[in-house]
N, CA, C and O atoms as a CHARMM CRD file, in Angstrom:
* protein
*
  216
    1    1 UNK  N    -24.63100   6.74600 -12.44300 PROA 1      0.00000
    2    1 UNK  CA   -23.46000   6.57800 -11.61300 PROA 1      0.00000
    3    1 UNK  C    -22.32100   6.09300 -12.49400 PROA 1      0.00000
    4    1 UNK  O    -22.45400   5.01900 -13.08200 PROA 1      0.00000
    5    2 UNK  N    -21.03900   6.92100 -12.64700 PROA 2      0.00000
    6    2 UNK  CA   -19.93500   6.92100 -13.27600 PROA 2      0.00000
    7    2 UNK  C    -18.96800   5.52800 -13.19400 PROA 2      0.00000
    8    2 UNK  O    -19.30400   4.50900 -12.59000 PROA 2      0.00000
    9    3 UNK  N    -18.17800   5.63800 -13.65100 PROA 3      0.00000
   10    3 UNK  CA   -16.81800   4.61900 -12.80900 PROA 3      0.00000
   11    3 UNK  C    -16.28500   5.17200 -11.90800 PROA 3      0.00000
   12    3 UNK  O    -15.91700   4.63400 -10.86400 PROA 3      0.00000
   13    4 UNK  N    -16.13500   6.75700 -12.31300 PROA 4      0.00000
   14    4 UNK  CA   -15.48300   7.62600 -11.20000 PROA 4      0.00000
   15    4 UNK  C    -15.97700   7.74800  -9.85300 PROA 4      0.00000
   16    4 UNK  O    -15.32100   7.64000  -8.81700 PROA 4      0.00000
   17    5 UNK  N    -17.45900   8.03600 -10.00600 PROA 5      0.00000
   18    5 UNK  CA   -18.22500   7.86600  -8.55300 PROA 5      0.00000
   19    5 UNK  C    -18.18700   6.65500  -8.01200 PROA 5      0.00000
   20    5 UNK  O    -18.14600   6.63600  -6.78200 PROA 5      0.00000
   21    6 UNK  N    -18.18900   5.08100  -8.87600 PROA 6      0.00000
   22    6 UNK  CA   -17.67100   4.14100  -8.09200 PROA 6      0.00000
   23    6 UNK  C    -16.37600   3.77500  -8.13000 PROA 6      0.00000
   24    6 UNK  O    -16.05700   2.59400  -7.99200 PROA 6      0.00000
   25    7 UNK  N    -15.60900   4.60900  -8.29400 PROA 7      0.00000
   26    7 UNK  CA   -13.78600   4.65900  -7.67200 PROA 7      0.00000
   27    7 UNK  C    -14.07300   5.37100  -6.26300 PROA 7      0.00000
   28    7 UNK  O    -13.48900   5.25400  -5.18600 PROA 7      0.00000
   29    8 UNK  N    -15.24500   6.20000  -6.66800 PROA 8      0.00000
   30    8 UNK  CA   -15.02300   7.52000  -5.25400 PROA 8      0.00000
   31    8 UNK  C    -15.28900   6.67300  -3.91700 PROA 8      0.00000
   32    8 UNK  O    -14.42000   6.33800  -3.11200 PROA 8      0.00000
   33    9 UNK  N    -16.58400   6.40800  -3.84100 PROA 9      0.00000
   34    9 UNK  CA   -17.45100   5.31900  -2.93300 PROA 9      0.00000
   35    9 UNK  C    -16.33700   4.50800  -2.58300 PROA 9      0.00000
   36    9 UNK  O    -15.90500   4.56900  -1.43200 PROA 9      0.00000
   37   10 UNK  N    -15.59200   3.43600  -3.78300 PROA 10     0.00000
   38   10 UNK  CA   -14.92600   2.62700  -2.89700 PROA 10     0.00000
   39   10 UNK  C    -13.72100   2.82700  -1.99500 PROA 10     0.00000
   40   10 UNK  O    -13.04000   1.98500  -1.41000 PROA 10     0.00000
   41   11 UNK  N    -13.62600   4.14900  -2.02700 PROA 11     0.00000
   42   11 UNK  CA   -12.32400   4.66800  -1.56200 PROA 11     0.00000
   43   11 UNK  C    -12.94600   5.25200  -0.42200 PROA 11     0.00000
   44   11 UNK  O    -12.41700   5.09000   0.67800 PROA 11     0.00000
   45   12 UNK  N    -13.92500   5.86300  -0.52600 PROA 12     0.00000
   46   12 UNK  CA   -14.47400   5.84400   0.91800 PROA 12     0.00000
   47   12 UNK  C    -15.62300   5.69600   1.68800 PROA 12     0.00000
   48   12 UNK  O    -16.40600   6.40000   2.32600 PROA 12     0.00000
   49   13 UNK  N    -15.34200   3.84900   1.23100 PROA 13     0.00000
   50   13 UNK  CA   -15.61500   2.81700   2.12200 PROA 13     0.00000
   51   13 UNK  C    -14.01900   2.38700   2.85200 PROA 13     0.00000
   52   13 UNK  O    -14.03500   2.02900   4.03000 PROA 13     0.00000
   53   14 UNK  N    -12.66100   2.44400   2.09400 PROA 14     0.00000
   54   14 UNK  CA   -11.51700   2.26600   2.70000 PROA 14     0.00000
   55   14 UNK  C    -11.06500   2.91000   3.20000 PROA 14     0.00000
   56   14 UNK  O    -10.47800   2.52800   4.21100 PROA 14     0.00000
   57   15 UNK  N    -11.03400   4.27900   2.84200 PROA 15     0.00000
   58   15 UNK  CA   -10.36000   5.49000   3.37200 PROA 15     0.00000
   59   15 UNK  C    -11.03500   6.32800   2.92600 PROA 15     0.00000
   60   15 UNK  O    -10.88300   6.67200   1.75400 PROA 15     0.00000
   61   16 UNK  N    -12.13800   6.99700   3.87100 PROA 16     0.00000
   62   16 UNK  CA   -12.92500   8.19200   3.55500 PROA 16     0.00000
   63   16 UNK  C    -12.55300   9.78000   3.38500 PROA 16     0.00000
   64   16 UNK  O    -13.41700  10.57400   3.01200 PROA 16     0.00000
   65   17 UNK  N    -11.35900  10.14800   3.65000 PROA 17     0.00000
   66   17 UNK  CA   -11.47900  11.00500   3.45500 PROA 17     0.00000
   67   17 UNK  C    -10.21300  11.18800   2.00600 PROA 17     0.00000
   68   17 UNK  O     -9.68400  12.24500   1.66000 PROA 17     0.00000
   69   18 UNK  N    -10.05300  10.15900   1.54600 PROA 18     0.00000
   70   18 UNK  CA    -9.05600  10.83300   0.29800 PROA 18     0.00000
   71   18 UNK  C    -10.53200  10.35400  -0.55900 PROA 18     0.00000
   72   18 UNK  O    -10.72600  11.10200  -1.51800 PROA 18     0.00000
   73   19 UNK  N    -11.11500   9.75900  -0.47400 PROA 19     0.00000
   74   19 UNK  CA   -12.53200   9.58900  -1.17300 PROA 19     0.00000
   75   19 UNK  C    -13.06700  10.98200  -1.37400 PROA 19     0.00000
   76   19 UNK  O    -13.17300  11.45800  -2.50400 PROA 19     0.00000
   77   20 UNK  N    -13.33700  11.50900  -0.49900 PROA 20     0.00000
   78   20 UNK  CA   -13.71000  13.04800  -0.34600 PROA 20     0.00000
   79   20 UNK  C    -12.95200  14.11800  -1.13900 PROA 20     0.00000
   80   20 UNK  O    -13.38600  15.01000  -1.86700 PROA 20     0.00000
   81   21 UNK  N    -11.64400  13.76800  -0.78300 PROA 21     0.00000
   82   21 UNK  CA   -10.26200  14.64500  -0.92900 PROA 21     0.00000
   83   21 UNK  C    -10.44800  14.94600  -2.64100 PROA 21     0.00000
   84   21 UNK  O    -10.35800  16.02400  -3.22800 PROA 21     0.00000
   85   22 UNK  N    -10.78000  13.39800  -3.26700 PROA 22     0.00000
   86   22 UNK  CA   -10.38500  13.35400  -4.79700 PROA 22     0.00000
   87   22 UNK  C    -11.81500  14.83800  -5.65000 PROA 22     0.00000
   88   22 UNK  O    -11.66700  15.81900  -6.37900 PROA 22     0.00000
   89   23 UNK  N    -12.86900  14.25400  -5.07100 PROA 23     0.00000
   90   23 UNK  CA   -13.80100  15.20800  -5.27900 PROA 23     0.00000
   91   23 UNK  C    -13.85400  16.60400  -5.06100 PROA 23     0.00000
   92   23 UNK  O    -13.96500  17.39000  -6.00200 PROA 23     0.00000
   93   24 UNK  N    -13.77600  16.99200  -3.78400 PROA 24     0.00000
   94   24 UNK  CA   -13.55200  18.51000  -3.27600 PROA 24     0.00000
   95   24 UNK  C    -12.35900  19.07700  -2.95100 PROA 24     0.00000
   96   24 UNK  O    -12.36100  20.25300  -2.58800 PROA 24     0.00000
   97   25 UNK  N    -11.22400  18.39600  -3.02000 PROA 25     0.00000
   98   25 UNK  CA    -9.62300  19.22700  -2.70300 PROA 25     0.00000
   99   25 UNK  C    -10.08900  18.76400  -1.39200 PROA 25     0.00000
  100   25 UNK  O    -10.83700  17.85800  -1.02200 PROA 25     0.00000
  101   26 UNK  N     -9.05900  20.14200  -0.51400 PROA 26     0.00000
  102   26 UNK  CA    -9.23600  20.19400   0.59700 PROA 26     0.00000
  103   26 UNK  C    -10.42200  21.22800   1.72000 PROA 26     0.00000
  104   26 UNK  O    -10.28600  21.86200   2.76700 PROA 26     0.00000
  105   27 UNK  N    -11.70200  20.88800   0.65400 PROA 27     0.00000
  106   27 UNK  CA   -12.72500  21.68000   1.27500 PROA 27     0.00000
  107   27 UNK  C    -13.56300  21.77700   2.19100 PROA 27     0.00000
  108   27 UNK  O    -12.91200  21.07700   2.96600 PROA 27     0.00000
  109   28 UNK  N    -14.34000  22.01000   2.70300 PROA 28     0.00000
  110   28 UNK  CA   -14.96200  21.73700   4.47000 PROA 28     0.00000
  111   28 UNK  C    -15.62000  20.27800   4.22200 PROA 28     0.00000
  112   28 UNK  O    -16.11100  19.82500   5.25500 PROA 28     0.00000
  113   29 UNK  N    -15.71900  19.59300   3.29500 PROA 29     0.00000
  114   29 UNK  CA   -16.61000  18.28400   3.24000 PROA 29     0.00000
  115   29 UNK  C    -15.29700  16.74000   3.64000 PROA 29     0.00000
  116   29 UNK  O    -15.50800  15.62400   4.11500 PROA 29     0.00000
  117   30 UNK  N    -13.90800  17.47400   3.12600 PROA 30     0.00000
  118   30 UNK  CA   -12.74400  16.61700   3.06800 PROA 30     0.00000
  119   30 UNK  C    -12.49000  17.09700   4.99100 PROA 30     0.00000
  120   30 UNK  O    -11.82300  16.31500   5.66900 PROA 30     0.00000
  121   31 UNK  N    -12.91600  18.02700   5.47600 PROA 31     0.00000
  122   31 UNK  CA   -12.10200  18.18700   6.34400 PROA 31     0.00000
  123   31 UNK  C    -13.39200  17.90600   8.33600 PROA 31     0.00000
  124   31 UNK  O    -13.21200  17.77800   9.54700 PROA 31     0.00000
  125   32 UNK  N    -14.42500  17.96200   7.41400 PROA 32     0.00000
  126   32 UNK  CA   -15.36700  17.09600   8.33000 PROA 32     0.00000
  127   32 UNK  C    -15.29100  15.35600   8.11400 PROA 32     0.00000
  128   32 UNK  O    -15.33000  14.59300   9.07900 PROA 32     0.00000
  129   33 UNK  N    -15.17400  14.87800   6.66200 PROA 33     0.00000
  130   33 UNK  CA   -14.94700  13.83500   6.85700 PROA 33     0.00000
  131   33 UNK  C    -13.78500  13.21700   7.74500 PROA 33     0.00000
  132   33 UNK  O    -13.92500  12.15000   8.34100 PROA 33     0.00000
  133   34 UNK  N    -12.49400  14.06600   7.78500 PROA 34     0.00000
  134   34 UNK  CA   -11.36300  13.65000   8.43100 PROA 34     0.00000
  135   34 UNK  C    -11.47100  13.89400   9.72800 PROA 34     0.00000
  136   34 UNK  O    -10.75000  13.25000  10.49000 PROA 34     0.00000
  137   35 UNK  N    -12.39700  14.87900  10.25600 PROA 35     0.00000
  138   35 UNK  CA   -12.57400  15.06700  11.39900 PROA 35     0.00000
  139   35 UNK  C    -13.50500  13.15600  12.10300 PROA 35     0.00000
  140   35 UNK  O    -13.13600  12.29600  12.90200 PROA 35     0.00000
  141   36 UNK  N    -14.56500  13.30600  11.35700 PROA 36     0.00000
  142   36 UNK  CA   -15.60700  11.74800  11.66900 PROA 36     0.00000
  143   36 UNK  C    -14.44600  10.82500  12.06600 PROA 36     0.00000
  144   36 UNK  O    -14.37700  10.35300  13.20100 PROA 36     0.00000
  145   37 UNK  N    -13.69200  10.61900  11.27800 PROA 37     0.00000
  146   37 UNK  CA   -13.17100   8.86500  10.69100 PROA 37     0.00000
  147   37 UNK  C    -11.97700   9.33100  11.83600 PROA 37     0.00000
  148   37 UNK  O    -11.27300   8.37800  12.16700 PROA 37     0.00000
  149   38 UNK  N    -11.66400  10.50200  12.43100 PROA 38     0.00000
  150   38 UNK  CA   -10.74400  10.03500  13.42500 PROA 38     0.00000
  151   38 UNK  C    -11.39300   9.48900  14.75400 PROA 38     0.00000
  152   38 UNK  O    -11.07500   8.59600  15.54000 PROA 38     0.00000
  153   39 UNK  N    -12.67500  10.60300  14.66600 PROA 39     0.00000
  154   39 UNK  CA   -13.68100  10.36500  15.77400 PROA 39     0.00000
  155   39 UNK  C    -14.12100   8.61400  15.81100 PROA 39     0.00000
  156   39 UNK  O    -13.99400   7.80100  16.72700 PROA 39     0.00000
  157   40 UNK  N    -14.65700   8.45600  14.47200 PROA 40     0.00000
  158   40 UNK  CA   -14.53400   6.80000  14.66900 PROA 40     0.00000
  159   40 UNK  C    -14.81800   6.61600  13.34400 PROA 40     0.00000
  160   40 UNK  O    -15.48800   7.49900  12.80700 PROA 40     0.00000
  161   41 UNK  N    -14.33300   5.31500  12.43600 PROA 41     0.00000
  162   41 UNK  CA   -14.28800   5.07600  11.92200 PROA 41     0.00000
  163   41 UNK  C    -16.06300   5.00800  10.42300 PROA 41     0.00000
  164   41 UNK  O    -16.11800   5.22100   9.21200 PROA 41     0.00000
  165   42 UNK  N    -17.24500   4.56000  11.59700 PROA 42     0.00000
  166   42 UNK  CA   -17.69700   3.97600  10.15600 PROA 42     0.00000
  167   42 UNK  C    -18.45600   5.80900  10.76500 PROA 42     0.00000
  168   42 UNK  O    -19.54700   5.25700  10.90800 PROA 42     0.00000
  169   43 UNK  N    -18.66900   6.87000  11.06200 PROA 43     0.00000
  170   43 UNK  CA   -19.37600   7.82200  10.69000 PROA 43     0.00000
  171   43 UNK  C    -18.71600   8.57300   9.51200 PROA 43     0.00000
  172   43 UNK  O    -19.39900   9.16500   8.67700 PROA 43     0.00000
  173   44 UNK  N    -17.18600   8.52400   9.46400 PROA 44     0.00000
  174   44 UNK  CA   -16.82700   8.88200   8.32400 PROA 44     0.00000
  175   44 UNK  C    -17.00300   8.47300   7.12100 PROA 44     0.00000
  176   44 UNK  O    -16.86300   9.10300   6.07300 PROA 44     0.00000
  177   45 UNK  N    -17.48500   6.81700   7.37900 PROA 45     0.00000
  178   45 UNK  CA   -17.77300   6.56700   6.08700 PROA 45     0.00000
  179   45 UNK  C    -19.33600   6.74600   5.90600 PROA 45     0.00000
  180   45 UNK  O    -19.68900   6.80700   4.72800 PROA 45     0.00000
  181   46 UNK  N    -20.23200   6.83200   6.75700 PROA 46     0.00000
  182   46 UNK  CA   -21.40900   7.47600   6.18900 PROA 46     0.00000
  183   46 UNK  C    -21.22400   8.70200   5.93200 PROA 46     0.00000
  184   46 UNK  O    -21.61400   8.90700   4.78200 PROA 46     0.00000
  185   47 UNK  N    -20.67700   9.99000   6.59000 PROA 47     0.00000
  186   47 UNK  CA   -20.58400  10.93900   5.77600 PROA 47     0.00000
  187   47 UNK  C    -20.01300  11.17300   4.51400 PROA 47     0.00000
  188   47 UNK  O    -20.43200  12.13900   3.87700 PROA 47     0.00000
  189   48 UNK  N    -18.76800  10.17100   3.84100 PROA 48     0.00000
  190   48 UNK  CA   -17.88300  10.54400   2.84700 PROA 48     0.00000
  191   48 UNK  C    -19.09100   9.82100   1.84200 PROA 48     0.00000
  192   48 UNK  O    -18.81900  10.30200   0.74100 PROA 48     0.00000
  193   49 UNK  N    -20.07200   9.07600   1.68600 PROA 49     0.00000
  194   49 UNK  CA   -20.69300   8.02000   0.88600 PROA 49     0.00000
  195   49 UNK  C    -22.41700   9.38000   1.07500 PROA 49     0.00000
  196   49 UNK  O    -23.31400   9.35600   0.23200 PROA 49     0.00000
  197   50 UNK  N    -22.43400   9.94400   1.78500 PROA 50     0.00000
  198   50 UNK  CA   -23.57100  10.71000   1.52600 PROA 50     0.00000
  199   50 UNK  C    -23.17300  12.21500   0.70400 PROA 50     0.00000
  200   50 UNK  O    -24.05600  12.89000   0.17500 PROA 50     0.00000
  201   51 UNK  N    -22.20300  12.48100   0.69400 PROA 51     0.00000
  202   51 UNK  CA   -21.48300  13.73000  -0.20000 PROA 51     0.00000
  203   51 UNK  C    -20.94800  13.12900  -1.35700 PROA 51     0.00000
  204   51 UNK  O    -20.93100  13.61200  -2.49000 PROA 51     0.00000
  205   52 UNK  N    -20.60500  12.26500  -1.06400 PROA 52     0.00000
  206   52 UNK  CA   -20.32400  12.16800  -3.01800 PROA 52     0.00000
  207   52 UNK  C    -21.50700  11.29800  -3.35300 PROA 52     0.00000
  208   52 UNK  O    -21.31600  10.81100  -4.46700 PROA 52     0.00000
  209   53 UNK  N    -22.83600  10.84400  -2.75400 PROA 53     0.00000
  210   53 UNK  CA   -23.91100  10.58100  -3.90400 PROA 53     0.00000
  211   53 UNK  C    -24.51200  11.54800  -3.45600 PROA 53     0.00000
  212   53 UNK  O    -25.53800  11.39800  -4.11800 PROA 53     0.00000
  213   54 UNK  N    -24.75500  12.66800  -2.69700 PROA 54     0.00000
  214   54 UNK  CA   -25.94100  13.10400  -2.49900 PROA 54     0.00000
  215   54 UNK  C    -25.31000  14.27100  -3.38600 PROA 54     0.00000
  216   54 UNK  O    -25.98700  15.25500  -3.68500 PROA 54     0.00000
């Protein structure tokens, strides 16, 4: 695990989907996460924290 992957993680634990964003652009993983975290807050952050380690 990088510095970068823990820049990624902590960014989305704060804001999940530019966490996402930095990794994939604007690709279906940035745009389900943004979908979660409006829906409610902490599913976005389990999804944005299972795509960038898994």
């Amino acid at each position: 695990m990088g510095s970068e992957t823990f820049v990624e993680i902590i960014l989305a634990i704060l804001l999940p989907p530019v966490g996402v964003f930095l990794r994939y652009g604007c690709g279906v993983e940035f745009w389900i996460t943004l979908l979660l975290t409006i829906l409610g807050y902490i599913p976005g952050i389990i999804y944005a924290i299972y795509v960038l380690v898994g």
